[in-house]
C-alpha positions as CSV (number, residue, x, y, z in Angstrom):
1,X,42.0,23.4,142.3
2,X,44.8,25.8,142.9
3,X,45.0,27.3,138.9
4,X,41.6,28.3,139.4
5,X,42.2,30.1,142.8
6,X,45.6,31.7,141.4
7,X,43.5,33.0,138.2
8,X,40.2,34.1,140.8
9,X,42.8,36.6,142.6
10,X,44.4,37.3,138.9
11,X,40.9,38.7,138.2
12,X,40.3,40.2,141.4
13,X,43.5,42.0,141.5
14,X,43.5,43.4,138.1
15,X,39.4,44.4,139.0
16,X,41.0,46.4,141.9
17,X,44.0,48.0,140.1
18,X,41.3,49.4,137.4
19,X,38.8,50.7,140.1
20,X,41.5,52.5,141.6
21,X,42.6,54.0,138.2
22,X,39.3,55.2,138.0
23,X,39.0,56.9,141.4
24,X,42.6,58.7,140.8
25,X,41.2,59.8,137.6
26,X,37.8,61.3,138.5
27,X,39.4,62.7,141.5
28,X,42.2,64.6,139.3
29,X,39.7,65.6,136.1
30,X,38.3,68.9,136.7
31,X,34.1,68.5,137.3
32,X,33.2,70.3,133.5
33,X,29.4,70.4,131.8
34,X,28.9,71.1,128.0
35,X,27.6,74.5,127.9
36,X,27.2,74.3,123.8
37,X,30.2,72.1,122.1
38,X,32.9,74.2,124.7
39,X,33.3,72.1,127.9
40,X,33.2,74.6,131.1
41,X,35.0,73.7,134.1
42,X,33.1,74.0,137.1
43,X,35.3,74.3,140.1
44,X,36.2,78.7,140.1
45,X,35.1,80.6,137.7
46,X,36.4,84.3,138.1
47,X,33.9,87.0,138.1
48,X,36.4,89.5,136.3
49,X,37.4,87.0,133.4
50,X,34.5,84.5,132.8
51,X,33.2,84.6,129.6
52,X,29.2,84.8,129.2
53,X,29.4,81.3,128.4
54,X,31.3,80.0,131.9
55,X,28.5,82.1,134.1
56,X,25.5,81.0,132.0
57,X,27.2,77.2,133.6
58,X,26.5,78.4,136.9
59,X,23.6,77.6,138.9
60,X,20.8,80.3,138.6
61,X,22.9,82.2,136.2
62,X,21.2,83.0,132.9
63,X,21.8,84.8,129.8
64,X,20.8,88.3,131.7
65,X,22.6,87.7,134.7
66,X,25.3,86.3,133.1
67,X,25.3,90.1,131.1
68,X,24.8,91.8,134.0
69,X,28.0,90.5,136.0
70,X,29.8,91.3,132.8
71,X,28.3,95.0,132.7
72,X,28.9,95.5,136.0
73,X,32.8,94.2,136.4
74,X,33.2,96.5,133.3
75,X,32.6,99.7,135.3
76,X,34.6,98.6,138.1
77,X,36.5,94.8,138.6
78,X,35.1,92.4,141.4
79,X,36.9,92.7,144.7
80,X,34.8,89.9,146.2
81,X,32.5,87.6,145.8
82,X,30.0,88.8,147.8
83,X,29.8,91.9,145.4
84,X,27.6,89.3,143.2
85,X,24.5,90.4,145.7
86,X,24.8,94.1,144.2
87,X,23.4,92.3,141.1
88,X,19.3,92.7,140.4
89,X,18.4,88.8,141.0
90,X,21.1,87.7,142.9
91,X,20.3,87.5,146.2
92,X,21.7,85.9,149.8
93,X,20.3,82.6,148.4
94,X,21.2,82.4,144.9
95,X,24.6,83.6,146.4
96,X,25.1,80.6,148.9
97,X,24.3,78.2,145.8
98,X,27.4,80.2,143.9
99,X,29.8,81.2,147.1
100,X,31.8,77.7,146.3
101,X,31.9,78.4,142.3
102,X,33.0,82.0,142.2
103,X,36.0,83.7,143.2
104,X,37.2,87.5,142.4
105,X,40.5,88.2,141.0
């Protein structure tokens, strides 16, 4: 009875060693969503460089929102993130859903 208990933990162990490969690796990938055939990370996208493309991967950003950060950071560059509210259709609550996403310079 002892090979089969020696190649039960054999199993178990190896199970173990490729769960925690797994947890190291999703915890060091960056979070990304295809936005087209470009993967967009998710974690900070900066309001002053993002292309159209990383914004429209926000939540509640569109194509016109997306166009009017880009207009607006033209004129003068984000200082904060809170400046998002000074866009039409951004708002208190679309700006809690972004405040974690977003950064400014």
């Amino acid at each position: 009875m002892r090979p089969v208990r020696s190649g039960l933990l054999w199993i178990v162990a190896i199970a173990l060693m490729l769960i925690g490969t797994s947890v190291a690796m999703a915890e060091s990938a960056p979070p990304a969503v295809l936005v087209g055939h470009k993967p967009v990370d998710l974690r900070l996208v900066d309001l002053n460089t993002a292309t159209a493309v990383e914004l429209e991967a926000l939540p509640g950003i569109g194509v016109k929102k997306a166009q009017a950060i880009i207009a607006f950071r033209e004129k003068r560059p984000f200082r904060r993130p809170t400046e998002l509210m000074r866009i039409k259709g951004i708002g208190p609550k679309l700006y809690l859903r972004l405040k974690d996403r977003v950064r400014a310079g």
